[in-house]
C-alpha positions as CSV (number, residue, x, y, z in Angstrom):
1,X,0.0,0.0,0.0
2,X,1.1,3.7,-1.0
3,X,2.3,5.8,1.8
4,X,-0.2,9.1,2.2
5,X,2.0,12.0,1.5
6,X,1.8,15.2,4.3
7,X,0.9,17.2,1.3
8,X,-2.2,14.8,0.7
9,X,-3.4,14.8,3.8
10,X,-2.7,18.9,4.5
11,X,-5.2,19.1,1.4
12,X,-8.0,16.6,2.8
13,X,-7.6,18.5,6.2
14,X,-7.8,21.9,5.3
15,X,-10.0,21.9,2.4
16,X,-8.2,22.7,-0.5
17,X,-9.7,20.8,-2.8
18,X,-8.1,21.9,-6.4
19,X,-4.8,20.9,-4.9
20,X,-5.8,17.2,-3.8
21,X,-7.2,17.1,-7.3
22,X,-4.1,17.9,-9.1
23,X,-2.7,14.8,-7.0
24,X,-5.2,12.4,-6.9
25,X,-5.1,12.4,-11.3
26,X,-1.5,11.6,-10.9
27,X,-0.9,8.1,-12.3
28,X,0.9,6.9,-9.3
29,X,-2.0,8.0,-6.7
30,X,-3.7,5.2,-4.7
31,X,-6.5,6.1,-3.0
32,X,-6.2,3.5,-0.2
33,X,-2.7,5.4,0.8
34,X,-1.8,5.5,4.5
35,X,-0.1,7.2,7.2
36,X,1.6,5.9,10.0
37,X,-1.6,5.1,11.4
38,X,-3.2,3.3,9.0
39,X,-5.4,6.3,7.9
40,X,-6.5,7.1,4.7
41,X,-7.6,10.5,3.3
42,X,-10.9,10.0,3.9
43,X,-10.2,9.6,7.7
44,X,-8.4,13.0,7.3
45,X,-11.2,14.6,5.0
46,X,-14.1,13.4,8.0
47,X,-11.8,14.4,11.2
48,X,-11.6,18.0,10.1
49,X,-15.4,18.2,9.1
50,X,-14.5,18.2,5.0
51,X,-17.5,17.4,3.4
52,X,-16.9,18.5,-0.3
53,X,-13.8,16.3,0.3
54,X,-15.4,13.3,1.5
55,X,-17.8,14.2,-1.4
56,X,-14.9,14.0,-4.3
57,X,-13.2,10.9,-2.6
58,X,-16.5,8.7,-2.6
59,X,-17.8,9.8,-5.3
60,X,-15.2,10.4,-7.8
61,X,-12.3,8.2,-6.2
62,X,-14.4,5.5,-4.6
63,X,-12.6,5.8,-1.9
64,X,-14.1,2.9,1.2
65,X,-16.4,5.4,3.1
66,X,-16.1,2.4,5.8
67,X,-12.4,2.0,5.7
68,X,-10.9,1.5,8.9
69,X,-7.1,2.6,10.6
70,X,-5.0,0.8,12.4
71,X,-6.6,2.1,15.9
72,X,-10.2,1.0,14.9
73,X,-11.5,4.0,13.4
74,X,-13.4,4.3,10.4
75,X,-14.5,7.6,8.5
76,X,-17.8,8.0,10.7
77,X,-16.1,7.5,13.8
78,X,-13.9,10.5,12.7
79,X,-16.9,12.8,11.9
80,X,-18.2,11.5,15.4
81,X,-15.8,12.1,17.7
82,X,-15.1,15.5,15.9
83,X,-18.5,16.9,16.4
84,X,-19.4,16.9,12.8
85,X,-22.8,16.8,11.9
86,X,-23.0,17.7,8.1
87,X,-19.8,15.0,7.4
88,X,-22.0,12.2,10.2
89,X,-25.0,12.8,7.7
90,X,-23.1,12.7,4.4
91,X,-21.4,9.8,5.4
92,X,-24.6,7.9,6.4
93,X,-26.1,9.0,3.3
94,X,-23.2,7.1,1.4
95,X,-24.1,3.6,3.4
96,X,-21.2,4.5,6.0
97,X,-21.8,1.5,8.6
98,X,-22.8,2.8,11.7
99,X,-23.2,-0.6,13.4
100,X,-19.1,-0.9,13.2
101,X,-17.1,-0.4,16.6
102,X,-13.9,1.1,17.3
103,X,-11.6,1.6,19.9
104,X,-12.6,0.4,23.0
105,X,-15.6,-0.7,21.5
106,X,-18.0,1.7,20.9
107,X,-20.1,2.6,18.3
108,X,-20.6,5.7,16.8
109,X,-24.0,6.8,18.1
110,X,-22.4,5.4,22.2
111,X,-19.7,7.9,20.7
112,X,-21.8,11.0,19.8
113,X,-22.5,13.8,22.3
114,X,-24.6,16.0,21.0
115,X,-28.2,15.2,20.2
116,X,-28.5,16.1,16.3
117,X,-25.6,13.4,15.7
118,X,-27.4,10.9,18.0
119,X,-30.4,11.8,16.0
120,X,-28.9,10.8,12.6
121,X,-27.2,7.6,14.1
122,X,-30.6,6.2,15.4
Protein backbone atom coordinates (compact mmCIF):
# COMPACT_ATOMS: atom_id res chain seq x y z
CA UNK A 1 0.00 0.00 0.00
CA UNK A 2 1.07 3.72 -1.05
CA UNK A 3 2.29 5.81 1.82
CA UNK A 4 -0.23 9.10 2.22
CA UNK A 5 2.04 11.98 1.46
CA UNK A 6 1.80 15.22 4.26
CA UNK A 7 0.87 17.20 1.31
CA UNK A 8 -2.18 14.78 0.74
CA UNK A 9 -3.41 14.83 3.79
CA UNK A 10 -2.68 18.94 4.45
CA UNK A 11 -5.17 19.09 1.37
CA UNK A 12 -7.97 16.62 2.78
CA UNK A 13 -7.57 18.51 6.16
CA UNK A 14 -7.77 21.92 5.31
CA UNK A 15 -10.01 21.90 2.39
CA UNK A 16 -8.15 22.72 -0.52
CA UNK A 17 -9.67 20.81 -2.83
CA UNK A 18 -8.14 21.91 -6.41
CA UNK A 19 -4.79 20.86 -4.90
CA UNK A 20 -5.82 17.22 -3.84
CA UNK A 21 -7.24 17.14 -7.32
CA UNK A 22 -4.11 17.90 -9.12
CA UNK A 23 -2.69 14.84 -6.96
CA UNK A 24 -5.15 12.43 -6.86
CA UNK A 25 -5.13 12.40 -11.32
CA UNK A 26 -1.49 11.56 -10.88
CA UNK A 27 -0.94 8.09 -12.26
CA UNK A 28 0.94 6.89 -9.26
CA UNK A 29 -1.95 8.01 -6.73
CA UNK A 30 -3.65 5.21 -4.74
CA UNK A 31 -6.55 6.11 -2.99
CA UNK A 32 -6.16 3.51 -0.20
CA UNK A 33 -2.66 5.37 0.77
CA UNK A 34 -1.76 5.46 4.47
CA UNK A 35 -0.08 7.18 7.23
CA UNK A 36 1.59 5.94 9.97
CA UNK A 37 -1.65 5.13 11.41
CA UNK A 38 -3.20 3.30 9.00
CA UNK A 39 -5.39 6.33 7.88
CA UNK A 40 -6.47 7.05 4.74
CA UNK A 41 -7.59 10.55 3.26
CA UNK A 42 -10.85 10.05 3.88
CA UNK A 43 -10.19 9.64 7.71
CA UNK A 44 -8.45 12.98 7.28
CA UNK A 45 -11.18 14.59 5.01
CA UNK A 46 -14.13 13.42 7.96
CA UNK A 47 -11.79 14.37 11.15
CA UNK A 48 -11.64 18.00 10.14
CA UNK A 49 -15.42 18.16 9.14
CA UNK A 50 -14.45 18.18 4.98
CA UNK A 51 -17.49 17.36 3.37
CA UNK A 52 -16.85 18.54 -0.28
CA UNK A 53 -13.81 16.27 0.29
CA UNK A 54 -15.40 13.34 1.53
CA UNK A 55 -17.78 14.18 -1.35
CA UNK A 56 -14.86 13.98 -4.34
CA UNK A 57 -13.19 10.90 -2.60
CA UNK A 58 -16.54 8.72 -2.58
CA UNK A 59 -17.81 9.76 -5.30
CA UNK A 60 -15.15 10.44 -7.81
CA UNK A 61 -12.29 8.25 -6.20
CA UNK A 62 -14.40 5.46 -4.60
CA UNK A 63 -12.63 5.83 -1.85
CA UNK A 64 -14.06 2.92 1.16
CA UNK A 65 -16.43 5.40 3.09
CA UNK A 66 -16.10 2.37 5.80
CA UNK A 67 -12.45 2.02 5.73
CA UNK A 68 -10.87 1.45 8.94
CA UNK A 69 -7.06 2.63 10.55
CA UNK A 70 -4.99 0.80 12.36
CA UNK A 71 -6.55 2.06 15.90
CA UNK A 72 -10.20 0.96 14.85
CA UNK A 73 -11.49 4.04 13.39
CA UNK A 74 -13.43 4.33 10.43
CA UNK A 75 -14.54 7.64 8.47
CA UNK A 76 -17.80 7.95 10.68
CA UNK A 77 -16.10 7.47 13.83
CA UNK A 78 -13.93 10.51 12.74
CA UNK A 79 -16.87 12.85 11.87
CA UNK A 80 -18.19 11.47 15.36
CA UNK A 81 -15.77 12.08 17.67
CA UNK A 82 -15.11 15.52 15.87
CA UNK A 83 -18.49 16.86 16.38
CA UNK A 84 -19.44 16.95 12.77
CA UNK A 85 -22.75 16.85 11.93
CA UNK A 86 -22.99 17.67 8.15
CA UNK A 87 -19.85 14.98 7.37
CA UNK A 88 -21.97 12.22 10.21
CA UNK A 89 -25.04 12.76 7.68
CA UNK A 90 -23.06 12.66 4.40
CA UNK A 91 -21.43 9.80 5.40
CA UNK A 92 -24.56 7.94 6.36
CA UNK A 93 -26.07 9.02 3.35
CA UNK A 94 -23.18 7.06 1.39
CA UNK A 95 -24.12 3.64 3.38
CA UNK A 96 -21.17 4.53 6.02
CA UNK A 97 -21.84 1.54 8.65
CA UNK A 98 -22.81 2.77 11.73
CA UNK A 99 -23.22 -0.64 13.37
CA UNK A 100 -19.13 -0.92 13.21
CA UNK A 101 -17.08 -0.40 16.62
CA UNK A 102 -13.90 1.10 17.30
CA UNK A 103 -11.56 1.57 19.90
CA UNK A 104 -12.56 0.40 23.02
CA UNK A 105 -15.59 -0.73 21.53
CA UNK A 106 -18.03 1.72 20.86
CA UNK A 107 -20.14 2.60 18.33
CA UNK A 108 -20.60 5.70 16.79
CA UNK A 109 -23.96 6.81 18.11
CA UNK A 110 -22.43 5.40 22.22
CA UNK A 111 -19.75 7.92 20.66
CA UNK A 112 -21.76 11.01 19.80
CA UNK A 113 -22.52 13.76 22.35
CA UNK A 114 -24.56 16.05 21.01
CA UNK A 115 -28.24 15.22 20.23
CA UNK A 116 -28.48 16.06 16.35
CA UNK A 117 -25.56 13.43 15.71
CA UNK A 118 -27.36 10.90 17.97
CA UNK A 119 -30.40 11.80 15.97
CA UNK A 120 -28.88 10.79 12.62
CA UNK A 121 -27.24 7.64 14.11
CA UNK A 122 -30.63 6.20 15.41
Amino acid sequence: MAKLSDELKWSAQNGDLENLKLACDKPDFDINGTDSNGRQLIHCAADYGQKEILDYLISSKKANVNAVDKHGNTPLLNAVFEGHTLCVKFLLDKNADKSMKGPGDVTAYEAAESDDIKNLLK
